[in-house]
C-alpha positions as CSV (number, residue, x, y, z in Angstrom):
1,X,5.3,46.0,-49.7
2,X,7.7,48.2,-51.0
3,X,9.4,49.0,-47.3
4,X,9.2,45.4,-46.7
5,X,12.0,44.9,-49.8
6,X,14.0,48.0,-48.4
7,X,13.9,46.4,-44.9
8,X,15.2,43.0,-46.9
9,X,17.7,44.7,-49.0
10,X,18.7,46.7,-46.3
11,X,19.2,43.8,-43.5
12,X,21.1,41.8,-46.2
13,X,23.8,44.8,-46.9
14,X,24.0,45.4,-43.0
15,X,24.5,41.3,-42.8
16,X,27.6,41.3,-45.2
17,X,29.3,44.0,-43.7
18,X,29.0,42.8,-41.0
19,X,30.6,40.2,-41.4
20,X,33.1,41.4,-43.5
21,X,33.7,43.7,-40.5
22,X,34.0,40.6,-38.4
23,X,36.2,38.8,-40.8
24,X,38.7,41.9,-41.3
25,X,39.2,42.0,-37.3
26,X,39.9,38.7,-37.0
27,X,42.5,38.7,-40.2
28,X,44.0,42.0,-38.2
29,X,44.0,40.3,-35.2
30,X,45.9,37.2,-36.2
31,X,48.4,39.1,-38.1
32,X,47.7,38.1,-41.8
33,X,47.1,41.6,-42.7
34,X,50.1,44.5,-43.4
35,X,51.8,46.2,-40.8
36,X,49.7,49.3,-41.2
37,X,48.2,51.2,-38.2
38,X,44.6,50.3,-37.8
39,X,43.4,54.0,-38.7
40,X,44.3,52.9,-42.9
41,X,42.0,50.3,-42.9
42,X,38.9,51.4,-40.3
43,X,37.9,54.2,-37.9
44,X,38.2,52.4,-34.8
45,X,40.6,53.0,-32.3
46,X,41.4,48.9,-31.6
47,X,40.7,45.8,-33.4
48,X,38.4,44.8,-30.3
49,X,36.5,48.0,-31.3
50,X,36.5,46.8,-34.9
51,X,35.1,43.6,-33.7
52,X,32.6,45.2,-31.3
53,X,31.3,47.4,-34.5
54,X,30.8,44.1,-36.5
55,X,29.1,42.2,-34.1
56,X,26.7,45.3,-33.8
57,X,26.3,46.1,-37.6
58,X,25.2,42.2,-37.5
59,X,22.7,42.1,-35.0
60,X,21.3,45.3,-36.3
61,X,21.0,43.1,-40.0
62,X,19.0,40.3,-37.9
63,X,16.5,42.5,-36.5
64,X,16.1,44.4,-39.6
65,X,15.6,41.0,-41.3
66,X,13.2,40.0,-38.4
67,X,10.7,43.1,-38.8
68,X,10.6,42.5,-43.0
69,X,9.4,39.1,-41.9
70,X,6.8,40.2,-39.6
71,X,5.6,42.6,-42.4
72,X,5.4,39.6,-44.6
73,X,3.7,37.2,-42.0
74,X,1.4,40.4,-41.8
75,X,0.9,41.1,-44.9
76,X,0.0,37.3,-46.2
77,X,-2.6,37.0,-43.1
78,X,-4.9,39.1,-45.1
């Protein structure tokens, strides 16, 4: 029970920042943010790389998500 609300906690901070992630590319992208270098705002070498880390941090929240629900499923079958 108690790594089943880790595993919830845990996919739902891996979910937003993921998508803030996502939503930062896309802003860097399209120009609304400063004329900074990429390397003040992130680690990654391009914004496609930003983008790429996003879409990874969110599919990592899904599965995490997925496995607390089988641990509930689990759990309630008993």
């Amino acid at each position: 029970m108690f790594f089943t609300r880790i595993a919830y906690v845990g996919s739902f901070f891996f979910a937003l920042f993921g998508i803030l992630q996502f939503l930062g590319a896309i802003l860097f992208m399209q120009g609304f943010m400063p004329d900074q270098p990429l390397s003040r705002y992130t680690t990654a070498p391009s914004p496609g790389a930003w983008l790429d880390h996003a879409v990874h941090t969110f599919i990592v929240a899904v599965a995490l998500g997925t496995l607390a629900e089988i641990s509930r499923s689990l759990r309630n079958q008993n």
